[in-house]
Every structure is written in C-alpha cells, then in structure tokens.
Phi, psi and omega in degrees: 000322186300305169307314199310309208285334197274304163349288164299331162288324166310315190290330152303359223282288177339327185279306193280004183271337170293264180346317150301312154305328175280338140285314175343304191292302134038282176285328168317278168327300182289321162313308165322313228263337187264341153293318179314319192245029160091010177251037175311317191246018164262011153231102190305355188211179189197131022272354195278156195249270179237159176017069165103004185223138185271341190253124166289180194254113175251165180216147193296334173295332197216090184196030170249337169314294205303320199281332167295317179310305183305314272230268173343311200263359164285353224255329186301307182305326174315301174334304164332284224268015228201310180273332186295288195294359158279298125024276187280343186289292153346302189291311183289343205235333185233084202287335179288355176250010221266335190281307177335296191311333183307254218341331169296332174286298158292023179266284170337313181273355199261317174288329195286298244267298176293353175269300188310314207276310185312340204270320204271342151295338148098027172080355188323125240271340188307327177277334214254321214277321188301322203265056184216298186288006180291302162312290232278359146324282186306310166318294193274000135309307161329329190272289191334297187278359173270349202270293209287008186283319204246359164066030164338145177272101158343173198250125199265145188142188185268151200294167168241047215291309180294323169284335163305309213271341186296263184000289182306329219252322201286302196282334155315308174320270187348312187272308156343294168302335175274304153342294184294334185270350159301324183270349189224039158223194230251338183289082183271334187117335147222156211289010175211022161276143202219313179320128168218162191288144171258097191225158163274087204329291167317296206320315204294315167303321173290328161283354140298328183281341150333289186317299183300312181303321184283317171255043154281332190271327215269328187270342159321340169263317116011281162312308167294328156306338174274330202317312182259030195281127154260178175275167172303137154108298185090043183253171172224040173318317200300305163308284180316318165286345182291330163304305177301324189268344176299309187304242293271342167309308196284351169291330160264332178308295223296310184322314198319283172343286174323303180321302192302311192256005151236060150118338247351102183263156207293309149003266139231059175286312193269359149299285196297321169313326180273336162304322170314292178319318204273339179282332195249033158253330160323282178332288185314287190315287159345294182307314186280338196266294246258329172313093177285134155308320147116356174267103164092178204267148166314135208246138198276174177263181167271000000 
C-alpha cells in the first residue's frame, strides 16, 4: 500500500513541483491578507492560537482576526503536505536532485518557526520583513527546481555570468526595499499594533522605486544581448521567459504607482503581493534559461 501511494507521487512529481510554486507565491498573498486586514494578532501566541488551546476562541464580537489568522496558519499544512510529495517525488525519480528536492520542506519549517516568533514579538516590522523574503525565496528557488526537474533547455551561447549575477543582485534590492517600505507604511498587521520601522516612508518607497527603474535598464540590456537567442535543443524558451518577466514587471510598476499615489488601499496592496510572487518567479525562471552551458556560440534566427 505504502509502494503503491509513494509510485503515484512519483509519477506526479512534475504536478507537485508547480503546486509547489503556486503555494509558495501563495502564501505571500495570505500573509498579506492577514496584514491587510489587521489580523496579525488574532492568535495571540504560537505554536498555540491562545493559552492552552490550538484553536482559536470566537466570539460573536470578536472572530474575524482570529479565523483569518488561524485560516493562514492552516494554509502551512497545505504547504507541508506540497512539499513532503516534491520531497519524495524528486528523491525517488532524479536521485542527482534528491538532496534539492528537501529545501522546499525546510524552507516550510523555517517559515512556521520565523511566523511564530513574529506572532511572540507582537509583529515587530525587524521580523515580519524576513518572513516576506523568506517566500520570496522559497519561490524563486521552487521555479530552479521544477526548471532544473525537467532538464529545461538553456540558453545556448556564452556566458553572461556578470550580467546575471547583476540581474539577481538588482531584484534582491528590489524585493529587500519592498520589505522595508512594507515595514515603515501603515499596513502594521493588527489593528492595534503601531510599531514601524523608523524609516521615512515616501523616501524608502522612491527608493524602491529607484531599485525597479534600475533593473528595467539592467534587464533591457540583457534582452538585447539576448534578442536573437534560442535555447539548446533550438527551442525558444529563452524569448518566452524575457516575455514573461517584462508584463509582470510592467504589471507591478503599473500597481505600485496606483498604490503609491492613492493611498495604499488594501486592495490594491494585495494586487502588488501576487506580483511579489509571480516577478520572483519570472526572475527565477529568466536566470536559470539564460545560465549558459557554455556550449558553442548562440545560436541566431536567420
């Protein structure tokens, strides 16, 4: 019975390594969703939801904090039980990825462990930005590994190691500068929590938006050193993630903005969150397709 069900997971493995990425991003959004609406603190302790209980306590006054909060931290198990079968799918069907496939599972225990300590700090913002770059990790590892499961084709030509590694280093800012302007604006995570980062809000938001500005130029450049590039194989993966990450840059630019100058309503904040995912799985995928084998010259259209 045991052989039977790890068999059918194997056989799977390609469905639970997507299902791994779409929760990762996933989570990004529910997390959101329990700042946004101020219910960071509707389970006052961790791992327990209150005192002496796993479960939160409702009350007719008071049970919408709780049931978003709780609501969240069930969300973890999905995660879990998503990660476990990438975990055994991986180990059993490509044994040279078999150590990889693990990190999405201690990624998961890393998150429970840094959502607890945020929930025993009272939210504290020093806390809440680690557990946001934590996800936005865990994504873009997750796009590596389902790309490198399936033995995506590379970009065939010569490297761009220094053009890459710029790329990767411009979207850490980015996503970093976005944590902090999340940590010094008004979204604290309960509705009677006040701590913020002593930062200037606006400047830290223009300087994320610096951040963005800087790597529209860095991948612009990029796209053109690449522009007539196929992948090994004489595929045209290579076009297709540059597509993809050019909408979703310009599709978060466009939120920011809106965001920035009406106000941020909660809306669309959470607009920008499903972007947070969906850029830094583009951003992943582009890095790993563009990551030259180093065999032979690019190969060009005609």
């Amino acid at each position: 019975m045991l052989t039977r069900i790890l068999d059918v997971i194997s056989r799977r493995a390609r469905l639970f390594l997507i299902a791994n990425i779409i929760a990762q991003a996933g989570i990004i959004v529910t997390g959101g969703v329990v700042r946004l609406t101020g219910s960071g603190l509707g389970c006052s302790t961790w791992p327990q939801c209150e005192p002496g209980s796993f479960t939160p306590e409702f009350h007719p006054e008071q049970w919408f904090h709780p049931a978003v909060e709780f609501g969240n931290r069930m969300l973890t198990f999905v995660l879990a039980i998503v990660a476990l079968g990438v975990a055994i799918a991986v180990w059993r069907t490509r044994r040279e990825l078999r150590w990889y496939g693990l990190v999405p599972g201690i990624g998961v225990i890393l998150q429970a462990v840094v959502g607890g300590i945020t929930v025993l700090v009272e939210l504290h913002p020093l806390v809440v930005a680690p557990h946001l770059l934590l996800s936005t990790a865990l994504v873009w590892y997750s796009v590596w590994l389902a790309l490198a499961y399936r033995r995506a084709p590379r970009r065939a030509g010569e490297p761009m190691r220094w053009h890459l590694r710029a790329l990767a280093a411009v979207v850490a800012i980015i996503l970093f500068l976005g944590a902090l302007t999340t940590g010094a604006g008004p979204h604290s995570g309960d509705i009677d929590a006040t701590e913020r980062l002593a930062l200037d809000p606006e400047l830290i938001a223009r300087a994320h938006a610096a951040a963005v500005w800087a790597f529209v130029v860095v991948l612009g450049a990029l796209i053109w050193r690449v522009r007539k590039d196929r992948s090994e194989g004489g595929r045209d993966e290579v076009r297709k993630a540059w597509v993809v990450l050019v909408a979703v840059t310009l599709a978060q630019g466009v939120i920011g903005y809106v965001q920035y100058f009406t106000g941020l309503p909660e809306a669309i904040v959470a607009l920008h969150l499903v972007g947070i995912g969906a850029f830094s799985a583009a951003a992943s995928a582009l890095h790993y397709l563009l990551t030259s084998s180093g065999r032979g010259l690019a190969v060009t259209r005609a």
